[in-house]
C-alpha positions as CSV (number, residue, x, y, z in Angstrom):
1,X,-23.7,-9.6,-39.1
2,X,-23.0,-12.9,-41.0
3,X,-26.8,-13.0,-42.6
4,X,-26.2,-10.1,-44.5
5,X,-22.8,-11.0,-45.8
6,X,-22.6,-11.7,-49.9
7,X,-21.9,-15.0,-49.2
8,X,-24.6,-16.1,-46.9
9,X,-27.4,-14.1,-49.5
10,X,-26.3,-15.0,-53.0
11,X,-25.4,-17.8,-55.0
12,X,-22.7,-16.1,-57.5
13,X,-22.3,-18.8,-60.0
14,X,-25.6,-17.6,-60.8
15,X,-24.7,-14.2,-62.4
16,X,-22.9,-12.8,-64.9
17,X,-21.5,-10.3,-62.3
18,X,-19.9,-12.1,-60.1
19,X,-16.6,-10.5,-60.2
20,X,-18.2,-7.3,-58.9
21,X,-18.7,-8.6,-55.3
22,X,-15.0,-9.2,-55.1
23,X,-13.6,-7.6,-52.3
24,X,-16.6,-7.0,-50.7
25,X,-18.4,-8.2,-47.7
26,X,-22.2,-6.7,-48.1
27,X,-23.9,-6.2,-51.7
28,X,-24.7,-2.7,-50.9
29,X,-21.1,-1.6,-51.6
30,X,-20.9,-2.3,-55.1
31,X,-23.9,-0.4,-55.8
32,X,-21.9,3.0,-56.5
33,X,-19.9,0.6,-59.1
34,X,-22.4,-1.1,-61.4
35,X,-22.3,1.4,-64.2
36,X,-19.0,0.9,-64.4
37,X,-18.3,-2.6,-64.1
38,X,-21.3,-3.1,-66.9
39,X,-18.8,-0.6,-69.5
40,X,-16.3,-3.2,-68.7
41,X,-18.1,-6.6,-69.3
42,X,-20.1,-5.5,-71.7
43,X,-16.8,-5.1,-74.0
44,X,-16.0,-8.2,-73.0
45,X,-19.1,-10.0,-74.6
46,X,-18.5,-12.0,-77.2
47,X,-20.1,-11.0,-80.8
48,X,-21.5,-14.1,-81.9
49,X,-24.0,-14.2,-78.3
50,X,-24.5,-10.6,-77.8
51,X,-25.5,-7.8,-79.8
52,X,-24.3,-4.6,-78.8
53,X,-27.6,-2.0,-79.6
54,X,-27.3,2.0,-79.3
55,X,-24.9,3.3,-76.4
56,X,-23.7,0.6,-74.4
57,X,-26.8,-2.1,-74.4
58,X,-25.6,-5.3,-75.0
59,X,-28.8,-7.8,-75.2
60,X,-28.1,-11.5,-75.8
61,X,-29.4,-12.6,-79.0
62,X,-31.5,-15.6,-77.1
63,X,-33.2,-13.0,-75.1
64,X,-36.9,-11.6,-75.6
65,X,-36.8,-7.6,-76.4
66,X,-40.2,-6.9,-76.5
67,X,-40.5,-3.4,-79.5
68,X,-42.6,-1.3,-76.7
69,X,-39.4,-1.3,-74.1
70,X,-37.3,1.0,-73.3
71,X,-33.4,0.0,-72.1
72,X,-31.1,2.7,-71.6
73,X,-27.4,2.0,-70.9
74,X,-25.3,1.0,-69.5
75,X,-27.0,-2.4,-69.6
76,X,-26.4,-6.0,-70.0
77,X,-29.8,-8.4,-70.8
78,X,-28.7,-11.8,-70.4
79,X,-29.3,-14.9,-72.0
80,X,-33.3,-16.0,-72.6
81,X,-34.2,-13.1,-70.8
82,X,-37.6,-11.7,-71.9
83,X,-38.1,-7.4,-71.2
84,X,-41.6,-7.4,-71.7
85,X,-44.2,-4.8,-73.0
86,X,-43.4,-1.1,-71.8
87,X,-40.6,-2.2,-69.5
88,X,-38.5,0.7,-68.7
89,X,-35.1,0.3,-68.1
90,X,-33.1,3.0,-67.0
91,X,-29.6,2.7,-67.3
92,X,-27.1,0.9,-65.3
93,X,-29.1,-2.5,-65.2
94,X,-28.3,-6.0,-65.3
95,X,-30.9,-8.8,-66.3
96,X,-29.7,-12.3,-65.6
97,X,-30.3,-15.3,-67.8
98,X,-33.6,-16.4,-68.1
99,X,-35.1,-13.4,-65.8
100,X,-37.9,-11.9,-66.6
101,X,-39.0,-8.0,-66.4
102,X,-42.6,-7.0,-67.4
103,X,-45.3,-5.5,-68.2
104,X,-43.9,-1.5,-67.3
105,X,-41.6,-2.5,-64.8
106,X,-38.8,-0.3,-64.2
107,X,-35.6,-0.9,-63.2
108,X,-32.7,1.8,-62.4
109,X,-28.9,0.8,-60.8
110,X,-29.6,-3.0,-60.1
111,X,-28.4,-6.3,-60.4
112,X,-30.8,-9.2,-61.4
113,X,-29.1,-12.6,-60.6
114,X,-30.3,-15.6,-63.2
115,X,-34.0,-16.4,-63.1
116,X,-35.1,-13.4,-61.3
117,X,-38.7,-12.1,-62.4
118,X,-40.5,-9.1,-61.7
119,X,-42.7,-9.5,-63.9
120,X,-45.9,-7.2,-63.1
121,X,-45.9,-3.4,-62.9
122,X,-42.7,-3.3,-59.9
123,X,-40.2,-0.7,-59.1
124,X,-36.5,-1.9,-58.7
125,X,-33.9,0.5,-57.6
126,X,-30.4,0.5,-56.4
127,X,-31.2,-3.5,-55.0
128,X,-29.4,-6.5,-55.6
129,X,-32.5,-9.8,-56.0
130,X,-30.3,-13.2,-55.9
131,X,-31.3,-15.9,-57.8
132,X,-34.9,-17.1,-58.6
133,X,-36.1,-13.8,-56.4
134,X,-39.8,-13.2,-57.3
135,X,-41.3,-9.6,-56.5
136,X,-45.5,-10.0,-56.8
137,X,-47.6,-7.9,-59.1
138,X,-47.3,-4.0,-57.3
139,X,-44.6,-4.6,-54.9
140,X,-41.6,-2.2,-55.4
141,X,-38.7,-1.2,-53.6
142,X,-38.6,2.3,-52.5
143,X,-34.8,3.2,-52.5
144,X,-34.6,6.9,-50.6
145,X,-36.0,7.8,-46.9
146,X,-38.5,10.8,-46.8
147,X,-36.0,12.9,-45.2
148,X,-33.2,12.0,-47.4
149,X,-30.1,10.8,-45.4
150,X,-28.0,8.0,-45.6
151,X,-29.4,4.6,-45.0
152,X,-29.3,2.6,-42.1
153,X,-29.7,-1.2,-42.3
154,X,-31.5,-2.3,-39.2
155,X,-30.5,-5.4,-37.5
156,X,-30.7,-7.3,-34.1
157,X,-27.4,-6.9,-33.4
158,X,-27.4,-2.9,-34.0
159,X,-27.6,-0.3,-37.0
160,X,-25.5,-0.6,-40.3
161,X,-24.2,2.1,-41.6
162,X,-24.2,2.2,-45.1
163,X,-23.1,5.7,-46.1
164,X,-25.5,5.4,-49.3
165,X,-28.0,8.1,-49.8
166,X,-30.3,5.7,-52.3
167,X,-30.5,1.6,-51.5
168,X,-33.5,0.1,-52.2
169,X,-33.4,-3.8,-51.1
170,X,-31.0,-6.9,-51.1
171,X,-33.2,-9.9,-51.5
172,X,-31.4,-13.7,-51.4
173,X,-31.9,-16.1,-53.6
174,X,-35.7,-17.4,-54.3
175,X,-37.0,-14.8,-52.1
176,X,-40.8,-14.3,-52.5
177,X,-42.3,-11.1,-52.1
178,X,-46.2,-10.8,-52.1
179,X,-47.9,-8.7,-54.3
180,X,-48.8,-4.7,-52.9
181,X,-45.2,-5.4,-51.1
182,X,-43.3,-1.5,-50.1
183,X,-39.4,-2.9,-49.6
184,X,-38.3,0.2,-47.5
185,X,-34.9,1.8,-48.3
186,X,-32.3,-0.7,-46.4
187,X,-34.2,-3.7,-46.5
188,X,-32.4,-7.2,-46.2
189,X,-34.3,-10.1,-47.0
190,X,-32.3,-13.5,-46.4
191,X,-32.7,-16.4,-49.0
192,X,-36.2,-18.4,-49.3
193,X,-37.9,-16.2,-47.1
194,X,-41.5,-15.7,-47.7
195,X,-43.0,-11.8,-47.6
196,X,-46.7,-11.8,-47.0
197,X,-48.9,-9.4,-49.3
198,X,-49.3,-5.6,-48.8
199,X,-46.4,-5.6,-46.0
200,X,-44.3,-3.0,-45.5
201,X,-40.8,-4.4,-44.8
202,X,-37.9,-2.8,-42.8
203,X,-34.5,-3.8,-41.9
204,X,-33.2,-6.9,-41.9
205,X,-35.5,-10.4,-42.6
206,X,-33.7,-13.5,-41.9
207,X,-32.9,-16.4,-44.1
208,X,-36.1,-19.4,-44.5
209,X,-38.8,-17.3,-42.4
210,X,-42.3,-16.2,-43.3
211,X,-42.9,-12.2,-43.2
212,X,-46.6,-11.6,-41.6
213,X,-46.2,-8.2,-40.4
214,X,-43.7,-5.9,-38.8
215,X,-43.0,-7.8,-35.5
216,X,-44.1,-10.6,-36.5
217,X,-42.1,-13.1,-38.7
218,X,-41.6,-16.9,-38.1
219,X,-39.3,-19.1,-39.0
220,X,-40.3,-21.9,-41.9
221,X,-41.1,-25.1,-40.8
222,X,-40.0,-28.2,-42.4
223,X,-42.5,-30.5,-44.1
């Protein structure tokens, strides 16, 4: 289904990561490779705008480290980032330039395009958010089904499988999600789409629509 394609979610001139979609056709795949594609860039960075801190932590020296977090590697935090107070990052984590992660957010197997913030006590795991994404205070993503299989990304046009045991959510670029927000494993939210407060979102959201409830999402209207 073309809405969930790379190229129809992301803007990749917008991340340091680009070359890690090469090849493929949805972001879910390169999941299972982000650890190591971050060993590999990371030794690429140059010296004099990164600073390469414990095991395999490279944090640009423009970006905000608050003393209280908590990064372990692999990870790459980008350019005028700022890792706020008690932000825990995991390992295998990329924070784009200027994003913002905060106040005891945690983040574990992601990628965070440019401008990304979750900024307020959010859970991001195994999920891709594309440029400018914004996840409200409370909303996380919850990245494995209570009977632990493989995840299935719902569609119109029939299941996806994905063969991935933990996937969290692919949002699109400047995706809003409302604070209290559950993104259930295999959610697909297409770019500037708008997710209403305290939903619970499944499956696959298309591109410029307003999330009310389950069942009931409408396209944007022009002003």
């Amino acid at each position: 289904m073309k809405g969930l394609t790379i190229a129809e979610l992301y803007t990749l001139e917008e991340t340091i990561a680009k070359d890690i979609f090469e090849g493929a056709t949805y972001p879910w795949e390169v999941l299972p490779k982000i650890s190591a594609f971050i060993l590999q860039l990371g030794a690429t960075l140059p010296e004099e705008e990164y600073d390469k801190v414990g095991e395999d932590v490279w944090i640009a020296k423009s970006a905000k480290v608050f003393e209280s977090a908590y990064i372990h590697g692999p990870a790459i935090i980008g350019k005028n980032a700022e890792v706020r107070h008690c932000a825990f990052i995991r390992g295998n984590a990329i924070v784009g330039e200027g994003a913002v992660v905060g106040n005891s957010t945690e983040l574990k197997n992601v990628i965070l395009f440019n401008k990304v913030q979750v900024p307020h006590y959010n859970y991001v795991g195994d999920s891709i958010l594309g440029y400018k994404a914004h996840m409200g205070a409370g909303s996380i993503t919850s990245n494995v089904k209570s009977d632990k299989k493989l995840v299935v990304v719902k569609t119109p046009e029939g299941n996806i499988e994905t063969g991935i045991k933990k996937f969290g959510a692919m949002l699109g670029d400047e995706v809003e999600v409302g604070c209290g927000t559950v993104l259930n494993p295999g959610s697909v939210v297409g770019g500037h789409t708008n997710i209403y407060p305290l939903s619970s979102v499944r499956g696959y959201v298309s591109a410029n629509s307003i999330y009310k409830k389950q069942g009931e999402v409408v396209e944007k209207q022009e002003d």
